[in-house]
C-alpha positions in Angstrom: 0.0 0.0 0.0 1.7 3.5 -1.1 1.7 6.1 1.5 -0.3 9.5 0.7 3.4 11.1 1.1 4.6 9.8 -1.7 5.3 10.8 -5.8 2.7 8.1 -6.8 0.3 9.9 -9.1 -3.3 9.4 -7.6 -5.7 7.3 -8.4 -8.1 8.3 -11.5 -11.4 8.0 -10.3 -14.1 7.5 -12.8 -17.3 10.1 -12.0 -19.5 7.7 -11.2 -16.4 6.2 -8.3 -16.3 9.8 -7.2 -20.3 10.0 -6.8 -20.4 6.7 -4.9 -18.3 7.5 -2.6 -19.5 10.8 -2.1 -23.1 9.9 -1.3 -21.1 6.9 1.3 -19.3 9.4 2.8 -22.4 11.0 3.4 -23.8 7.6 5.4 -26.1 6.7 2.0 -26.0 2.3 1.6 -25.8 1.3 -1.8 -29.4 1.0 -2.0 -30.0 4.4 -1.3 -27.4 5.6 -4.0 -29.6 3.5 -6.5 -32.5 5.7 -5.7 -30.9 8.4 -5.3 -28.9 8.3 -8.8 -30.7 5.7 -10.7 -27.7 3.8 -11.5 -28.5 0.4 -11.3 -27.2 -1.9 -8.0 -24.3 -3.9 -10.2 -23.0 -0.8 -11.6 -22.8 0.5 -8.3 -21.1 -2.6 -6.5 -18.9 -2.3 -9.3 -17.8 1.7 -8.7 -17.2 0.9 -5.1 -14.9 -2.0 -6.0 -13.2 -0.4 -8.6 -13.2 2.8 -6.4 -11.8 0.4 -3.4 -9.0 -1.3 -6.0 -7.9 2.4 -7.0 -7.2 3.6 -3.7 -5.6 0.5 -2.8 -7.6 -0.3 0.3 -9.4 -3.4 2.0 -13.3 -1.0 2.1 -14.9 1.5 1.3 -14.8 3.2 4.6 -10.6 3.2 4.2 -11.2 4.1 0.3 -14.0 7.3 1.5 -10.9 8.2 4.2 -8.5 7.9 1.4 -10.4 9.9 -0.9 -10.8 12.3 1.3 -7.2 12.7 2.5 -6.4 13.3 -1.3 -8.8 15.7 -2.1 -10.4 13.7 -5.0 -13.9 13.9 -3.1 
């Protein structure tokens, strides 16, 4: 796992990663992003993995805290 501190570029996060974890950070369930955004359920599982692969952590908790930290949400 890279360190924040480091000359890694960051992670490109699609729009619909940032969104997700956006409306997480927020305390909205994946259910309630469906509703809210009409994207459908698997597509977004699938921007919360990815989102979770980018940032190189183990959930989406550590990916909204790693987000965060680099200013990408």
């Amino acid at each position: 796992m890279s360190s924040e501190n480091d000359l890694s570029p960051l992670p490109e996060l699609t729009e619909i990663e940032k969104r997700c974890l956006q409306l997480a950070a927020n305390g909205r369930t994946p259910a309630d992003i469906v509703l809210e955004t009409d994207i459908a359920m698997p597509r977004v599982a699938d921007a919360m993995r990815s989102a979770i692969d980018k940032l190189e952590t183990r959930n989406i908790t550590g990916a909204i805290t790693r987000a965060i930290r680099l200013r990408l949400i």
